[in-house]
C-alpha positions in Angstrom: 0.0 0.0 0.0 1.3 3.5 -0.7 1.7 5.8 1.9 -0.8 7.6 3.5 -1.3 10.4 5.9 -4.6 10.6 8.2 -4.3 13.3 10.6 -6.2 12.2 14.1 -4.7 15.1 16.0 -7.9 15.2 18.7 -7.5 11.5 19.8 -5.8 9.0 21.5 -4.2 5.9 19.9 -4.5 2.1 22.3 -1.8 -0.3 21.1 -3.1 -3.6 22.0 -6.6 -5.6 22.4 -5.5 -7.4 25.2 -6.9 -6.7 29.2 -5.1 -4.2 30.1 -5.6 -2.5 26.6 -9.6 -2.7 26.6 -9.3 -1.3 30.1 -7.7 1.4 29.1 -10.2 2.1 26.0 -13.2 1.6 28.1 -12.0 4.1 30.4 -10.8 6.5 27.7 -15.0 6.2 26.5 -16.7 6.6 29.7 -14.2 10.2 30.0 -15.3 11.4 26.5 -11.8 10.9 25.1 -11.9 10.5 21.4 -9.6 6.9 20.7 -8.8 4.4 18.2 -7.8 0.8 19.1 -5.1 -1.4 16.6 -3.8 -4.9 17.3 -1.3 -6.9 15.2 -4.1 -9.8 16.2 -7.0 -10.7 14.5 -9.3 -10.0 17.4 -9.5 -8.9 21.1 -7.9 -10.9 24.0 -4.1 -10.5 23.4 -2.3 -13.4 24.7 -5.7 -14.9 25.5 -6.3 -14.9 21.4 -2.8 -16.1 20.1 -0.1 -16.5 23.0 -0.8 -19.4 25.4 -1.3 -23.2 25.2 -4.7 -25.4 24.3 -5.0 -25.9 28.0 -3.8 -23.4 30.0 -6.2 -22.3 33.1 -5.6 -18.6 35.2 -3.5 -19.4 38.1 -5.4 -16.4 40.4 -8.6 -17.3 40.2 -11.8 -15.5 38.8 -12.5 -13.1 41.3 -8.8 -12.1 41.5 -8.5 -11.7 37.6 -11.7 -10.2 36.6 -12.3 -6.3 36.0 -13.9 -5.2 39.2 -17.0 -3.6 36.8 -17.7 -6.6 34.9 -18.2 -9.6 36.6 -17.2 -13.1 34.8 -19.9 -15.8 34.2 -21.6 -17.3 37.4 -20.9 -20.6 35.7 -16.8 -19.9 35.1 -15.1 -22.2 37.4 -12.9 -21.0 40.1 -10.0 -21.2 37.7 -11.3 -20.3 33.9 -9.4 -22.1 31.0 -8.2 -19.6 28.4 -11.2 -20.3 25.8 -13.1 -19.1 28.8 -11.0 -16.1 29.5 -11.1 -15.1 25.5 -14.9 -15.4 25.6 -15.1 -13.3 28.7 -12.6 -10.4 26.8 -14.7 -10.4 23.7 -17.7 -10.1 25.7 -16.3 -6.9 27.6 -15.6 -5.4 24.0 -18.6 -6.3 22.8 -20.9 -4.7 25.7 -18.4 -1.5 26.1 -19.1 -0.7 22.6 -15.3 -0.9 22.1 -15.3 -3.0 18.8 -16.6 -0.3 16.8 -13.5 1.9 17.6 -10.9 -1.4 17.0 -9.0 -2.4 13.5 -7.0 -5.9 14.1 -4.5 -7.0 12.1 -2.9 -3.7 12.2 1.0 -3.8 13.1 2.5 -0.6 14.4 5.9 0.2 13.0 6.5 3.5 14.4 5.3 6.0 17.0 7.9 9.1 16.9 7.3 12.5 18.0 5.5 14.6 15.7 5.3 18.6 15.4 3.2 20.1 18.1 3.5 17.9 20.5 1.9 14.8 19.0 2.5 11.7 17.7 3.4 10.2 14.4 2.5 6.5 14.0 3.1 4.4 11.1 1.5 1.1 10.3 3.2 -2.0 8.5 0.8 -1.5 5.7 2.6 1.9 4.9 -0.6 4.4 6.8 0.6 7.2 9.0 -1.5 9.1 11.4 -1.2 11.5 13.7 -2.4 11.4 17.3 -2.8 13.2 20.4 -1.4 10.8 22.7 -0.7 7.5 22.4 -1.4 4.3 25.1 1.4 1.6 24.8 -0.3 -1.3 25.8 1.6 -4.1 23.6 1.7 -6.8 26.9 4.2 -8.4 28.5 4.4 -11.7 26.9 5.6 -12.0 23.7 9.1 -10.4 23.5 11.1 -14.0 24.2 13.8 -14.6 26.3 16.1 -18.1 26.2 18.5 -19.5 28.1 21.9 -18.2 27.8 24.7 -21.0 28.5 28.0 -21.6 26.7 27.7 -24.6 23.8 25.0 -25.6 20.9 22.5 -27.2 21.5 21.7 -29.3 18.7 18.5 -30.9 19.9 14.7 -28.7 18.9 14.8 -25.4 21.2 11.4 -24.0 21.8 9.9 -21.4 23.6 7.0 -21.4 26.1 5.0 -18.9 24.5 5.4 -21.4 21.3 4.3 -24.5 23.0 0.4 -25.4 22.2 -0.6 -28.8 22.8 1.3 -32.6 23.9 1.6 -33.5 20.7 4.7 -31.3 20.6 6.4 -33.4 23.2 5.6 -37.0 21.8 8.6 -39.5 22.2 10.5 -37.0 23.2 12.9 -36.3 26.2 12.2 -32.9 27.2 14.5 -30.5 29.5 12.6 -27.6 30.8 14.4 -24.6 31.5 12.5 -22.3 34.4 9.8 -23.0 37.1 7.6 -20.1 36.6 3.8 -20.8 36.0 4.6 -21.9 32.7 7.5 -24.2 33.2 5.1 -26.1 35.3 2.9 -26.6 33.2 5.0 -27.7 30.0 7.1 -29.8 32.4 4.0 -31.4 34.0 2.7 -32.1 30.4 6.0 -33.3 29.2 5.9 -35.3 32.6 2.7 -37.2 31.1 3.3 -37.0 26.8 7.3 -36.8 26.4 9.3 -39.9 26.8 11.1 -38.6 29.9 10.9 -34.5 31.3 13.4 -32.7 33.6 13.2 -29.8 34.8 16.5 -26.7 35.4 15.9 -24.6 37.9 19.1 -21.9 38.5 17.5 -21.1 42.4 14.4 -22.0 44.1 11.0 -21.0 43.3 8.4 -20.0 45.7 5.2 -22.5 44.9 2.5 -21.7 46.4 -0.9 -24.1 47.0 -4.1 -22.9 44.5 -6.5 -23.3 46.8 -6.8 -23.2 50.5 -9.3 -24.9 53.2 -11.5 -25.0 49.6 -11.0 -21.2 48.5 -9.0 -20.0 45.9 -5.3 -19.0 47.9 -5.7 -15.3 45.7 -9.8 -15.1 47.9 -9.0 -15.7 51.0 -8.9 -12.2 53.0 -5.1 -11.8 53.4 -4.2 -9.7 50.8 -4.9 -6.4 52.5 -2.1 -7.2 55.4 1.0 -5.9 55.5 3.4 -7.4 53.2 5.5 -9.2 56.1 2.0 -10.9 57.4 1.3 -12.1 53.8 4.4 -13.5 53.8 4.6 -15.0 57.1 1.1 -16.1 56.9 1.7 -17.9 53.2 4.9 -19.7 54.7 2.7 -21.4 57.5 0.7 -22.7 54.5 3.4 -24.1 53.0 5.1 -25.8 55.8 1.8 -27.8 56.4 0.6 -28.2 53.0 3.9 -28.5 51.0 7.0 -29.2 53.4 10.3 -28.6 52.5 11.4 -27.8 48.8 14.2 -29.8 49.3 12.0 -32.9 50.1 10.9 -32.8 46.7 14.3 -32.6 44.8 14.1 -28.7 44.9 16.5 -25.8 46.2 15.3 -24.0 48.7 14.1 -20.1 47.3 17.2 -17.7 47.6 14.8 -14.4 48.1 11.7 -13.4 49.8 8.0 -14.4 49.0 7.3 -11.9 46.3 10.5 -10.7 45.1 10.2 -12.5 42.0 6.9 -13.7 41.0 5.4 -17.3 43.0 4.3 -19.7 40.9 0.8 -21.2 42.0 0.2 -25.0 42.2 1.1 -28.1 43.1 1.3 -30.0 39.8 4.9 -29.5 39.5 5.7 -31.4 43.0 3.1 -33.9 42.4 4.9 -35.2 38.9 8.0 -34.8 40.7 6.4 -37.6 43.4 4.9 -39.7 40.4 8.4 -39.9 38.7 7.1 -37.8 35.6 9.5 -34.9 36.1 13.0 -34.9 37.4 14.5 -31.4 38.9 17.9 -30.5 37.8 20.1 -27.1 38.6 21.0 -24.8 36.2 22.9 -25.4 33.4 26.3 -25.6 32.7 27.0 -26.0 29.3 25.5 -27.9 26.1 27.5 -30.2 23.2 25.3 -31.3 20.8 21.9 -33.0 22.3 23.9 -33.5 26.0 23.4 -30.9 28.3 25.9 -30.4 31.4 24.7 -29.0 34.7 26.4 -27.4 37.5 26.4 -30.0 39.6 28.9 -31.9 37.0 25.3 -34.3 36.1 24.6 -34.5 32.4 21.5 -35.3 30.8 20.5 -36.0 26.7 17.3 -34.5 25.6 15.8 -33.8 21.8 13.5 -30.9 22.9 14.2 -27.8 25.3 11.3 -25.5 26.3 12.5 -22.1 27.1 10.1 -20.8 30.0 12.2 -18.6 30.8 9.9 -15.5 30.8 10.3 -11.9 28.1 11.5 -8.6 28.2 9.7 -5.6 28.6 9.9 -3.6 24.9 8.6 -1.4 22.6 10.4 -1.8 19.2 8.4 1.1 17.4 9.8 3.6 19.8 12.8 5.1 19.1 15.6 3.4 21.1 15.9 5.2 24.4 12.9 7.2 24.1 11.9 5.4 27.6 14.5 3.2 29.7 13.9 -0.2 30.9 16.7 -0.9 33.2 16.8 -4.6 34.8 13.3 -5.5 32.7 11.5 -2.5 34.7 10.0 0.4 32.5 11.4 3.9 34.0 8.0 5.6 34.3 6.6 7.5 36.8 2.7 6.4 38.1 3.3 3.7 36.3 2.9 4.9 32.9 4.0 8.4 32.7 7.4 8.6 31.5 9.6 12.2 32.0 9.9 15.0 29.5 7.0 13.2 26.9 3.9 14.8 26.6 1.1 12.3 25.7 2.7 9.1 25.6 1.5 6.3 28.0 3.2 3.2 28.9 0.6 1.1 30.2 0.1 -2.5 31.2 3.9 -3.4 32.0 4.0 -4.5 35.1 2.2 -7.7 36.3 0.1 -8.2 39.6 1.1 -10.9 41.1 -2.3 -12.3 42.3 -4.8 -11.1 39.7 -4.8 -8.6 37.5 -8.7 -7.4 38.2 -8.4 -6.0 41.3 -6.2 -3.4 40.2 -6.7 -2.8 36.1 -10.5 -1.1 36.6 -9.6 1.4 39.0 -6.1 1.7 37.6 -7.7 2.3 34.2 -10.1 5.1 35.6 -7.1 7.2 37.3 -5.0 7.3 33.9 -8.1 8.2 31.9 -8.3 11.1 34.3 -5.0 12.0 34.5 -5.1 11.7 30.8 -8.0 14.0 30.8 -5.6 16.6 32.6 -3.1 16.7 30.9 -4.4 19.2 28.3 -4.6 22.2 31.4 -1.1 21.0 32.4 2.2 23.2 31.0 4.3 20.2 31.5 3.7 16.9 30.8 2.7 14.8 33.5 5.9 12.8 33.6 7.9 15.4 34.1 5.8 17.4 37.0 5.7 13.6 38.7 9.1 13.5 38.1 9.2 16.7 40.4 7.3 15.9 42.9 8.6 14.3 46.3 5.9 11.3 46.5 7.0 10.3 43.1 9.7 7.3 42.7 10.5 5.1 39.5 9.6 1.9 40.1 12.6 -0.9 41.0 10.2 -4.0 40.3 7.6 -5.6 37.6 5.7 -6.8 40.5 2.5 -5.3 42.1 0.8 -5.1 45.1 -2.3 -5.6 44.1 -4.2 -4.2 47.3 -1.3 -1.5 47.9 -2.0 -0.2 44.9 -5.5 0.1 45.3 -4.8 2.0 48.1 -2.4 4.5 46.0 -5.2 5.1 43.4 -7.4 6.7 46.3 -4.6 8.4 47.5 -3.7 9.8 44.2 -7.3 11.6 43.4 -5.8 13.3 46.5 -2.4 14.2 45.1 -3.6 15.3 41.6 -4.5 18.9 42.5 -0.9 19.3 44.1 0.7 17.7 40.7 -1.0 21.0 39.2 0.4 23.5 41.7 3.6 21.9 41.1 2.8 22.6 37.4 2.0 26.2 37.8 5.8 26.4 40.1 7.3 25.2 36.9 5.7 27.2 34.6 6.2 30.6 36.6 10.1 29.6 37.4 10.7 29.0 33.7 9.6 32.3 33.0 11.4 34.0 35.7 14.5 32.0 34.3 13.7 33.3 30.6 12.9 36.8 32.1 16.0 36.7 33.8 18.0 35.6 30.5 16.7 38.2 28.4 17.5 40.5 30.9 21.3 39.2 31.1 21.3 39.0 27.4 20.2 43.0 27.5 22.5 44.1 29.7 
């Protein structure tokens, strides 16, 4: 297609269909703010629609993971499978009046600053537009990571987000690499379909039971406490429910509850009882299909799964238009990055017991904020940037009911954020006064 120019210089752009993306639109419609939705899918749901397994199930369960405005199905289980989950997204589109606004199969190739403060994006099919503002919510699960050790591996190397049914793993002796949610699951299918499964793990995980006394673990009324009770609390469960790690073949975790993201279940430790799935530590080195592990053990395998998680990036930005140090976008509130007027980064981080608790409310304070930002001087980065109860963030992980607490806090906060606005304003034209005057003299 040639190229084309459509100038949209009153509305907002929403990169990605997925949760957090429809969240955002939905809010953006109840505030009046014009919008447009594009997603490189062909449909709503994100990683619900083309990025997870034929049998994958939520690990936090309904309550935790639906938006707090639109309940899911009475008749979802406790734990919806992801043909569930992608039913219940294309439902909220669908009654939000969202679909109308959305054009799918639409790949982003560029957003770049534009004259007057807004935004030039161009599309893979050679259209540009130009926007107001711009909402980057592209997800967190699709730019992969491997395994880095020294060696070839010669054997079939694929990645989680790759992996779709057992048929994949089929006379095959499978080494999975990382115990995260995902790693689980493959190894605990591999366990059951592949001729043989272990699992490398570099440290020890954190696994915590689904349910508890019947109730989902993410229901039960603890998630309020402070963080040290949560923790304390959680490890009581698992010295009576679990045991020891190490029982089980497994390292004992090297970091606190939390600090990197728990996997929920027991499936993993359950194959690892049967037989199915043997744990190894991390690896060494590879030669051909025989991998070496620290431990000086080796294994052969014909089939690694890498579940070994993605980076946080936005390749249509202009490289080091916003950081991401250690896999953590340098924003402030979350999505307002410093010096960048109308440019969101939104759905990065990841809740680590539901995302619904957080993404409705979270969804209505940007939209306001958003909203603002046309009576601010500044953009709202860089006035946050300013102001003392504003930090960047050091982790990808939320706090789910801590940050609930923050968005009530922060309707609070916002009518400072513009007197520190005005402050700006009136010393940068003291400072120009002042440098005129110099200049004169």
């Amino acid at each position: 297609m040639s190229d084309t120019t459509t100038n949209t210089i009153d509305r907002h752009l929403v990169i990605g269909a997925g949760p957090v993306g429809l969240a955002m639109a939905a809010a953006l419609k109840k505030r009046d703010i014009p919008f447009d939705i594009v997603d490189a899918g062909s449909g709503v749901g994100g990683n619900w629609l083309h990025g997870v397994y034929r049998f994958a199930h939520i690990v936090s369960s309904k309550k935790a993971t639906e938006y707090t405005d639109y309940p899911m199905p009475d008749d979802y289980p406790d734990f919806p499978s992801a043909d569930q989950m992608l039913a219940y997204l294309q439902s909220f589109a669908k009654d939000r009046g969202l679909m109308e606004h959305a054009e799918f199969n639409k790949t982003v190739s560029s957003v770049v600053p534009d004259t007057n403060e807004r935004w030039r994006v161009t599309f893979a099919d050679g259209e540009s537009r130009v926007y107001k503002g711009v909402l980057v919510c592209n997800g967190h699960h699709w730019d992969k990571r491997y395994p880095d050790f020294p060696g070839t591996f010669t054997g079939e190397m694929l990645h989680s987000k790759d992996y779709r049914d057992p048929s994949q793993l089929k006379g095959k002796r499978v080494l999975v690499v990382g115990g995260g949610n995902s790693g689980v699951d493959m190894a605990t299918d591999a366990g059951r379909f592949g001729e043989s499964c272990d699992i490398s793990l570099k440290s020890g995980y954190w696994y915590l039971p689904k349910t508890f006394l019947g109730r989902p673990l993410t229901d039960i009324p603890i998630w309020g406490l402070p963080i040290f009770l949560q923790r304390a609390i959680l490890k009581t469960m698992v010295r009576f429910s679990i045991g020891d790690y190490r029982r089980y073949g497994l390292q004992r975790p090297n970091h606190k509850m939390f600090e990197r993201h728990p996997a929920f279940g027991t499936d993993l430790l359950n194959a690892i009882r049967l037989g199915r799935v043997t744990p190894r530590p991390g690896i060494e080195k590879a030669d051909g299909n025989t991998i070496t592990f620290v431990d000086g053990t080796t294994g052969t395998y014909d089939l690694v799964i890498a579940a070994t998680g993605f980076y946080a990036s936005f390749p249509f930005l202009p490289e080091g238009l916003v950081k991401v140090e250690n896999n953590v976008v340098q924003v402030y509130g979350g999505a307002f990055p410093a010096g960048l007027r109308g440019l969101y980064i939104v759905g990065w981080a990841q809740a680590r017991n539901g995302f619904g608790r957080v993404v409705t409310p979270l969804a209505e304070l940007y939209a306001h904020i958003i909203k603002m930002q046309d009576d601010f001087n500044f953009p709202i980065g860089s006035v946050m940037e300013q102001s003392f109860t504003q930090r960047l963030p050091t982790t990808h992980l939320v706090d789910p009911e801590k940050t609930r607490r923050e968005i009530r806090m922060s309707y609070w906060v916002l009518p400072l954020l513009k007197l520190r606005d005005k402050r700006m304003a009136r010393n940068e034209h003291l400072a120009a006064k002042k440098g005129r005057e110099i200049a004169g003299a």
